[in-house]
N, C-alpha and C positions, 0 to 999 in steps of 0.2 A: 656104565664105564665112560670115562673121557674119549673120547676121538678128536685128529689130526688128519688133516685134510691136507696135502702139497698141493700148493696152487702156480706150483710154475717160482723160480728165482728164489727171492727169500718169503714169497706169501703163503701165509698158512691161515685153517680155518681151525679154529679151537671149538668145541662142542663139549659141554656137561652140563651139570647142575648146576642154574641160575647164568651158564654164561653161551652166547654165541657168538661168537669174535672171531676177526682177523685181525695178522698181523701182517703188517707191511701192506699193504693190497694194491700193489702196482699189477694190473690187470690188463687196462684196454690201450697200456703202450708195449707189453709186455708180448713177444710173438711166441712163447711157452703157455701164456695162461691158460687155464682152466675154464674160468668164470668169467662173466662180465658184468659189471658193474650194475647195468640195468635188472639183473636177474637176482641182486641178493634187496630181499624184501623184510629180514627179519635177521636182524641183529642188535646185541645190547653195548659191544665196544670194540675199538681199535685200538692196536696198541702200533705206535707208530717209533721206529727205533733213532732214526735222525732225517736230516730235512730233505736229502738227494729225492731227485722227482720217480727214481726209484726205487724206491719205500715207500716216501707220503704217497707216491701215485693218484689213486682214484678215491684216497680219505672224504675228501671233500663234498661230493657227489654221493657217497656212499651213505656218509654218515647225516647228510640234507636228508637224503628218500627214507631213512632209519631211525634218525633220533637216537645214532648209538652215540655213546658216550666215549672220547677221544685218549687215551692214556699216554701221554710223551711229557719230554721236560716242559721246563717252563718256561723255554724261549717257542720252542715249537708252539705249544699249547696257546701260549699268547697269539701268535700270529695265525693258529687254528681257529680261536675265540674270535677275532675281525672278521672270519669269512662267516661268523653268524654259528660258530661250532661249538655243544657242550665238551668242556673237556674237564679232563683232572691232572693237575700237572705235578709230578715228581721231578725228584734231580739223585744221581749217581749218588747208591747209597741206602737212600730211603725205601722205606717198607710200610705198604699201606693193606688192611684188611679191608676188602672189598666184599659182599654179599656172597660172591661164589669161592672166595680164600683169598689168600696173601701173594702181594705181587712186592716183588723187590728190582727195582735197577739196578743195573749189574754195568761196572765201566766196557768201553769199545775204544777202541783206537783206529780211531778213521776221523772223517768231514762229518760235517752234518750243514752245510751251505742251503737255503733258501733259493732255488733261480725261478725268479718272479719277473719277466720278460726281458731287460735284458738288464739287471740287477741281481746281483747273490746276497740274501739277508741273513742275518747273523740266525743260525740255529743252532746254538748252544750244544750242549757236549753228547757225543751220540752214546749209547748203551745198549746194552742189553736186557733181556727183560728174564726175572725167575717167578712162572706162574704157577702159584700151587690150584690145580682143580681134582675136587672128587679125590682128596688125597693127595693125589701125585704132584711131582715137582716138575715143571718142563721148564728147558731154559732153551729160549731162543737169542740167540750170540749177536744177533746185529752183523754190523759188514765191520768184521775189528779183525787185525793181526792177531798174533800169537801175542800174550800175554801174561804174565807172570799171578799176574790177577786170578788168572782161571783156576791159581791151586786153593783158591779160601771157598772156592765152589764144591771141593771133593766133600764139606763137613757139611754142605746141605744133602746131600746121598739124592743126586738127581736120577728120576727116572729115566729120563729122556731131552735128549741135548741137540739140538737143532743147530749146525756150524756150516759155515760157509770152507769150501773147497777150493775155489774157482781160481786164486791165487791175481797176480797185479793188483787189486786194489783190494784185498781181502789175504784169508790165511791160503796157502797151496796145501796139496793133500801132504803132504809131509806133515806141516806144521799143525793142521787139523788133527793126526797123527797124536802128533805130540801135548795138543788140547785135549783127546781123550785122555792120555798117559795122565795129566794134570787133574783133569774133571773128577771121571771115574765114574760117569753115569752108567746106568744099568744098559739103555741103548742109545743108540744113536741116526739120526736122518740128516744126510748130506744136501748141502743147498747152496744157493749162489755159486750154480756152476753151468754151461754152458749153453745162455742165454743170448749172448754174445761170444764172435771168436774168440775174444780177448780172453774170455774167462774160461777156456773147455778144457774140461777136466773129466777124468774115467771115473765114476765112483766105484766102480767094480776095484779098481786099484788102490781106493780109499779101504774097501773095505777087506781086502787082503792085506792092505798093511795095518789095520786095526787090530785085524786078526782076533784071538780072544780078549783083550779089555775090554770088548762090550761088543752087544749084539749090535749089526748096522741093518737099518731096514733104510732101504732103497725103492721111493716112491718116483712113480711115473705123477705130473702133474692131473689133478684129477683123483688121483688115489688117496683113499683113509688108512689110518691105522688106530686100534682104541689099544687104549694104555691099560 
């Protein structure tokens, strides 16, 4: 079976057949995380959702000691490829069969800026990713608003939806709410929520206003769940 690993904010570790990955893997600036950077020795890809130094995080370091292979657009992926990165680059939309299943970019509504000392590089449009492993369909939402978008997701029949809560620069639990109402994934894990003040949010309150459209599992950073 698949397993999901919450690593703290929006970082997740994915585990199946043919694949070991994280997403996002902002780590060792991250005072939630799980893991650190020096201690993952074996993986095969990053899927990276837009450029903020919280997402790309610790890709770079990671993906050096691993030789994993980088999944983000092709503005990211580009300026991944100069730090000496394999990557594979998509853009909003496209759907590529990889060795372990089918990954599709999925649109976000947010930044995705590059801050490269005291410079912001263009990183191209942020998204979302829908990963199919071992069967199942995960879709992890990126840092994006509510979106109208999210209703051509309910025809992929997701198992598991991975959304940001944490509200100001992402959806608030309302509006995550109203993402499930949209989606209609089987479950759901709340994320990108109180890492910072700015962001704190109950998921206990998420998941009483979810109520029955879908199971909410509620990971402490550190914890798995297999699908």
């Amino acid at each position: 079976m698949a397993r999901v690993t919450y690593l703290g904010h929006a970082a997740f570790y994915i585990e199946g057949e043919g694949i070991k990955a994280l997403i996002d893997p902002f780590l060792s600036g991250n005072p939630s995380s799980a893991w650190k950077p020096a201690s993952i020795t074996d993986l095969n890809y990053i899927f990276v959702t837009h450029g903020h130094d919280d997402h790309i995080g610790d890709t770079v370091q990671i993906a050096k000691n691993t030789g994993a292979t980088v999944i983000a657009n092709a503005e990211i992926s580009t300026y991944l490829a100069s730090k000496g990165l394999k990557c594979h680059s998509m853009h909003i939309g496209g759907r590529f069969a990889f060795p372990f299943g089918r990954v599709k970019l999925t649109p976000a509504w947010h930044g995705s800026g590059i801050a490269e000392g005291d410079k912001m590089l263009y990183g191209g449009t942020p998204c979302g990713f829908l990963i199919e492993v071992e069967g199942k369909k995960l879709y992890h939402a990126g840092d994006t608003g509510l979106t109208m978008e999210m209703k051509l997701l309910e025809h992929e029949k997701v198992d598991l939806a991975m959304l940001p809560i944490g509200g100001n620069y992402v959806m608030d639990i309302d509006d995550a709410v109203r993402a499930v109402e949209f989606i209609k994934p089987r479950k759901v894990i709340p994320m990108h929520y109180g890492t910072f003040p700015v962001i704190k949010a109950d998921p206990q309150e998420f998941k009483a206003k979810v109520g029955s459209l879908a199971e909410v599992i509620i990971l402490e950073p550190g914890q798995g769940y297999e699908i």
